[in-house]
C-alpha atoms as a printed R data frame, in Angstrom:
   type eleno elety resid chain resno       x      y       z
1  ATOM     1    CA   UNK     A     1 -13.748  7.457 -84.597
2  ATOM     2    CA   UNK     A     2 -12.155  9.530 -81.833
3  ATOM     3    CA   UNK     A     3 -14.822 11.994 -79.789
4  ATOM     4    CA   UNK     A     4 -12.657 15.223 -80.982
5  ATOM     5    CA   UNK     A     5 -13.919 14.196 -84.799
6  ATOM     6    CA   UNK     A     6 -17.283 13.077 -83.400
7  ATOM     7    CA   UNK     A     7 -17.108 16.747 -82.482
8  ATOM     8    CA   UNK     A     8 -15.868 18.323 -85.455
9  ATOM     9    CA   UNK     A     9 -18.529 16.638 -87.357
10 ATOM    10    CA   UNK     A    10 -21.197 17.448 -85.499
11 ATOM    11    CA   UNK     A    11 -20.322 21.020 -84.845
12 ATOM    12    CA   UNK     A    12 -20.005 21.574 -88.926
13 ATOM    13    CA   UNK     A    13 -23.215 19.485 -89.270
14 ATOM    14    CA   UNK     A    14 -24.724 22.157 -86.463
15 ATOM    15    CA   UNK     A    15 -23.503 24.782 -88.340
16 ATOM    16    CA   UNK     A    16 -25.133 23.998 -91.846
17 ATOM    17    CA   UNK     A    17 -28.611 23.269 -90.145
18 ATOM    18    CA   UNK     A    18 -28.476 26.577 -88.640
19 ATOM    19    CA   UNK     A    19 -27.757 28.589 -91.362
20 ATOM    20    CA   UNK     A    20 -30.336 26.176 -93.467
21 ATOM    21    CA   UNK     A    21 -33.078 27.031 -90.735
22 ATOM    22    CA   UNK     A    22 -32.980 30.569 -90.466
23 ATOM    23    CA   UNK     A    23 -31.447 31.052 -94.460
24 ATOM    24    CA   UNK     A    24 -34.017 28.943 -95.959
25 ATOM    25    CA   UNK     A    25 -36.687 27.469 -94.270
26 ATOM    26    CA   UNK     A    26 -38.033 30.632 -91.908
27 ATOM    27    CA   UNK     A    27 -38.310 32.620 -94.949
28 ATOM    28    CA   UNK     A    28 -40.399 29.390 -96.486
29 ATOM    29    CA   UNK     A    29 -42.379 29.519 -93.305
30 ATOM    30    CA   UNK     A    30 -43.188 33.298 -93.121
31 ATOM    31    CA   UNK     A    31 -42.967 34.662 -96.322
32 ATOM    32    CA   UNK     A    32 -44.079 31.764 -98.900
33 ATOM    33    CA   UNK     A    33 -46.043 30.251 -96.012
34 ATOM    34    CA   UNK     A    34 -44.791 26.620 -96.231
35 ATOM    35    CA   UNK     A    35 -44.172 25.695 -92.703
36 ATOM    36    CA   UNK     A    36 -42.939 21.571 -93.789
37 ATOM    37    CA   UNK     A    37 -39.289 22.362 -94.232
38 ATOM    38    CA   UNK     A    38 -39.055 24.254 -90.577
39 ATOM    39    CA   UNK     A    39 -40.552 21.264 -89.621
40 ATOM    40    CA   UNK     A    40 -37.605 18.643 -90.406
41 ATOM    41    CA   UNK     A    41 -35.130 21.003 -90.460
42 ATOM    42    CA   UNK     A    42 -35.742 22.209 -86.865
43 ATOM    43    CA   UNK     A    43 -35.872 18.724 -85.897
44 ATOM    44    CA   UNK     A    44 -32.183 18.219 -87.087
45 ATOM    45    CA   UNK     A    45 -31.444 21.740 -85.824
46 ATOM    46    CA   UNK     A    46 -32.319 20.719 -82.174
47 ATOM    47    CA   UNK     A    47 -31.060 17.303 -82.140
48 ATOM    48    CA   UNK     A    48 -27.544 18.550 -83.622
49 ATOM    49    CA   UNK     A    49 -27.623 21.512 -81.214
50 ATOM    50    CA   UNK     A    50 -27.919 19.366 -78.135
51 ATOM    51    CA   UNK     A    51 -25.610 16.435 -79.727
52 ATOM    52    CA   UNK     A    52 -22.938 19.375 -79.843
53 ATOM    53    CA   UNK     A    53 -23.373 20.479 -76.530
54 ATOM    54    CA   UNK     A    54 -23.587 17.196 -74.420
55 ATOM    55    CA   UNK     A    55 -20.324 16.614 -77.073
56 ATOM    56    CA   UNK     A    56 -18.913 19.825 -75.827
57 ATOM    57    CA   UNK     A    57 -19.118 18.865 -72.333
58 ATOM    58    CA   UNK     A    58 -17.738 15.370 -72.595
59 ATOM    59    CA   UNK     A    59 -14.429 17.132 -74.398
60 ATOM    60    CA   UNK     A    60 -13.771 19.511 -71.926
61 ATOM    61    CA   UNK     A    61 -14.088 17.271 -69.350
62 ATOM    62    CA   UNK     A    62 -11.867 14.370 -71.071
63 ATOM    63    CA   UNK     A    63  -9.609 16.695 -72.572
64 ATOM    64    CA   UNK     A    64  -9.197 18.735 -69.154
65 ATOM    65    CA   UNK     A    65 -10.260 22.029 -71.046
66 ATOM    66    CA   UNK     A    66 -11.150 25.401 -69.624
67 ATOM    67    CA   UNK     A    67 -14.698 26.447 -68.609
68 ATOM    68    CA   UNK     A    68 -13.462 29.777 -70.390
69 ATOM    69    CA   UNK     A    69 -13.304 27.476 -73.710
70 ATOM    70    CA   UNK     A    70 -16.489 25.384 -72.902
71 ATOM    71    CA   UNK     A    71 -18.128 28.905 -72.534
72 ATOM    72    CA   UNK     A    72 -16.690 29.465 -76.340
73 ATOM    73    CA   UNK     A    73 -17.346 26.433 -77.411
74 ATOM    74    CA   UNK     A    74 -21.112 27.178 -76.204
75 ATOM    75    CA   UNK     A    75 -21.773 30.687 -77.434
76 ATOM    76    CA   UNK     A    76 -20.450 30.110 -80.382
77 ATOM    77    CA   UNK     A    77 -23.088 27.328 -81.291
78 ATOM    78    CA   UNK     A    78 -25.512 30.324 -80.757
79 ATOM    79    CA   UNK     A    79 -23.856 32.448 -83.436
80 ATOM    80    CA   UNK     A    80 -23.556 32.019 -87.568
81 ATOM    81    CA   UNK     A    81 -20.841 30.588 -88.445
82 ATOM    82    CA   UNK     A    82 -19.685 29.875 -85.036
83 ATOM    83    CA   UNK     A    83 -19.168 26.593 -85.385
84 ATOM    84    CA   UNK     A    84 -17.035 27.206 -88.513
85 ATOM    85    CA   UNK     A    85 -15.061 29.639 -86.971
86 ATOM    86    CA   UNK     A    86 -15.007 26.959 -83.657
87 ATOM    87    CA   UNK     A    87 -13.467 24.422 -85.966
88 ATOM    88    CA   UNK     A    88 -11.070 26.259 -87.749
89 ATOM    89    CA   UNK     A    89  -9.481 28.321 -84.735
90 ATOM    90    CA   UNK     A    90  -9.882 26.036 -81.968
91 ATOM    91    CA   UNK     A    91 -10.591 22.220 -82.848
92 ATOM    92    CA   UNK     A    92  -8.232 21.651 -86.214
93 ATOM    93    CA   UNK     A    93  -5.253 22.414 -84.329
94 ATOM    94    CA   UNK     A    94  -6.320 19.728 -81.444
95 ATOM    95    CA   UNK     A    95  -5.333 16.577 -83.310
């Protein structure tokens, strides 16, 4: 598998934990007080967070991209649906 799908995948998987961590299981933690599923699903949060931007880095650098984009690539991991919008404007269009 080539690191630009590598990428892809974990930027979409980033995505999905994201919007499962603060879409499901903060308002399980706070307002149903069951803290388990923030738990795991931070877990996977951070680990796909810092997958994507060690991933990030290794791109740029192999692919000779800017630090403008690296900068995008970065904020938008920080953002809903960034990494959607990340993979649709940017990365499909890299193949």
């Amino acid at each position: 598998m080539s690191l630009l799908k590598t990428f892809r995948i974990t930027a979409i998987l980033e995505g999905i934990s994201y919007l499962l961590l603060f879409a499901v299981s903060m308002p399980l933690k706070y307002l149903l007080n069951i803290p388990e599923p923030n738990i795991y699903i931070g877990y996977a949060h951070g680990f796909l967070f810092m997958a994507y931007v060690v991933l990030a880095i290794v791109l740029c650098y192999k692919k000779s991209w800017s630090f403008k984009l690296f900068i995008i690539l970065f904020i938008a991991s920080l953002l809903p649906f960034g990494t959607f919008y990340i993979d649709k404007r940017y990365l499909k269009k890299e193949k």
